[in-house]
DOKENU-383613 format. One record per residue (C-alpha): residue number from 1; x, z, y. Coordinates in steps of 0.05 Angstrom, whole numbers, always signed. Example, Ala and Ser with C-alpha at 12.3 -4.5 7.8 and 13.67 -1.06 7.14 Angstrom:
<nodes>
resi->1 px->+246 pz->+156 py->-90 $
resi->2 px->+273 pz->+143 py->-21 $
</nodes>
This chain:
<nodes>
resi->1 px->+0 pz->+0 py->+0 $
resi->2 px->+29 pz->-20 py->+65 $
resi->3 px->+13 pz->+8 py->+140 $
resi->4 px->+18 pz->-19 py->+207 $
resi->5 px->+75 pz->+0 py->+246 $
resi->6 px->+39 pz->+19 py->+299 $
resi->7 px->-11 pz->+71 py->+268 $
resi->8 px->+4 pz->+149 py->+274 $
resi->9 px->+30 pz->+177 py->+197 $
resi->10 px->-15 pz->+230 py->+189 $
resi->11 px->-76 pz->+178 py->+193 $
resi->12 px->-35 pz->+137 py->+144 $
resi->13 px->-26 pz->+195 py->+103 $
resi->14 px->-100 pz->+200 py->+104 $
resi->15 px->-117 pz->+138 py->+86 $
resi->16 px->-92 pz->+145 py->+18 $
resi->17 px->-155 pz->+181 py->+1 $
resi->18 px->-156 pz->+179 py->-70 $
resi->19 px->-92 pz->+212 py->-92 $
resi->20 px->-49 pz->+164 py->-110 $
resi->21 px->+11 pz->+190 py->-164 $
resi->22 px->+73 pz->+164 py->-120 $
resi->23 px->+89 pz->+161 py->-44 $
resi->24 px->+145 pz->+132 py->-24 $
resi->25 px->+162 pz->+146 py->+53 $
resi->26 px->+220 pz->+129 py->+85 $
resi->27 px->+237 pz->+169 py->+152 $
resi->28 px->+164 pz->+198 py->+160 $
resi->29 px->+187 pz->+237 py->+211 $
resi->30 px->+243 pz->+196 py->+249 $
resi->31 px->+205 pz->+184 py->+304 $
resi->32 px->+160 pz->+253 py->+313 $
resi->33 px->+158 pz->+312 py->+358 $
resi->34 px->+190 pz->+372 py->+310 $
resi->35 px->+119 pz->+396 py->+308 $
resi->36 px->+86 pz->+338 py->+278 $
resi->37 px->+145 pz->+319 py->+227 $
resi->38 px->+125 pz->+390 py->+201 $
resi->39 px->+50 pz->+375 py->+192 $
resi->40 px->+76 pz->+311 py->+161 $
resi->41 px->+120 pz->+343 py->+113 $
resi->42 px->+56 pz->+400 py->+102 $
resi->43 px->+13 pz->+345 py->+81 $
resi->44 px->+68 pz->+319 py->+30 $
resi->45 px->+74 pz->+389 py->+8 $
resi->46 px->-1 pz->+390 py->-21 $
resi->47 px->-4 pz->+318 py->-46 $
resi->48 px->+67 pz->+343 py->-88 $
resi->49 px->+24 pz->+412 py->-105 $
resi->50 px->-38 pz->+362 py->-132 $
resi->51 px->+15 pz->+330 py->-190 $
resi->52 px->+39 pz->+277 py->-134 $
resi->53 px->+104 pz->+250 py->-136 $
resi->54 px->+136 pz->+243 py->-62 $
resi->55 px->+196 pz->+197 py->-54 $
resi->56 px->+226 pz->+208 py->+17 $
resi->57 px->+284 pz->+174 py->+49 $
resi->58 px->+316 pz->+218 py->+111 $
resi->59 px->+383 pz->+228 py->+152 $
resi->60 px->+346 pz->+293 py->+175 $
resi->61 px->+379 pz->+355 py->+144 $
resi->62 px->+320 pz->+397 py->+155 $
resi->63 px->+271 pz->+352 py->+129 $
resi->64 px->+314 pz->+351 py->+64 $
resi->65 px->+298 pz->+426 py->+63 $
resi->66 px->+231 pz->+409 py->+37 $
resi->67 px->+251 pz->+386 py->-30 $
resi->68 px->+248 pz->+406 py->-91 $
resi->69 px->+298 pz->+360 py->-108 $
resi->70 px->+349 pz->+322 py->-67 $
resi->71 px->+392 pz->+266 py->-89 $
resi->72 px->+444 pz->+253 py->-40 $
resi->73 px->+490 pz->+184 py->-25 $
resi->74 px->+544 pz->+198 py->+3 $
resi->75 px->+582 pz->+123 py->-3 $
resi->76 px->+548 pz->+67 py->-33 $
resi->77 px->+585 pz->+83 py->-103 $
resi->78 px->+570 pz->+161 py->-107 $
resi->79 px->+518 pz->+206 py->-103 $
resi->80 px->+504 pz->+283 py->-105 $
resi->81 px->+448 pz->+320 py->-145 $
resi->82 px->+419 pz->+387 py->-131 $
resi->83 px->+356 pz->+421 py->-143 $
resi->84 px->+326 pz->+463 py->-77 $
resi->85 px->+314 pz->+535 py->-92 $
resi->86 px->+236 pz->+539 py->-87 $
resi->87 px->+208 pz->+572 py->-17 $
resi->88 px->+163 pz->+632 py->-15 $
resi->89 px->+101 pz->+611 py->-7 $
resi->90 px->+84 pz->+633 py->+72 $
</nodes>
């Protein structure tokens, strides 16, 4: 499913509707105020706590943080795994 540039993500989010089993986002946030990349990544949060799979792309160390697992490139030939230690639930 593709968007329009030009429409907001959270209404893209939205749109989905029927959840689907995989998003794939890439920078969701690069171009958000801090306090709507964080209702971005809350509404990623409870698709992932529905039995969705979210695959997200970001240069944003703090968007990383949301993870529960984080593959990292660091060249084009290597790569770092890690799982995220899970965050109390607020």
């Amino acid at each position: 499913m593709s968007f329009p540039a030009a429409r907001g993500s959270a209404s893209r989010l939205r749109e989905l509707g029927e959840f689907p089993s995989i998003v794939l986002a890439d920078e969701p946030t690069g171009n958000l105020d801090s306090k709507t990349g964080e209702e971005i990544m809350a509404l990623f949060e409870n698709l992932y706590k529905q039995g969705n799979t979210i695959i997200l792309v970001t240069h944003e160390h703090d968007i990383a943080q949301h993870a529960h697992r984080i593959i990292s490139f660091a060249t084009a030939n290597r790569f770092r795994r890690g799982r995220q230690k899970k965050k109390a639930d607020n």
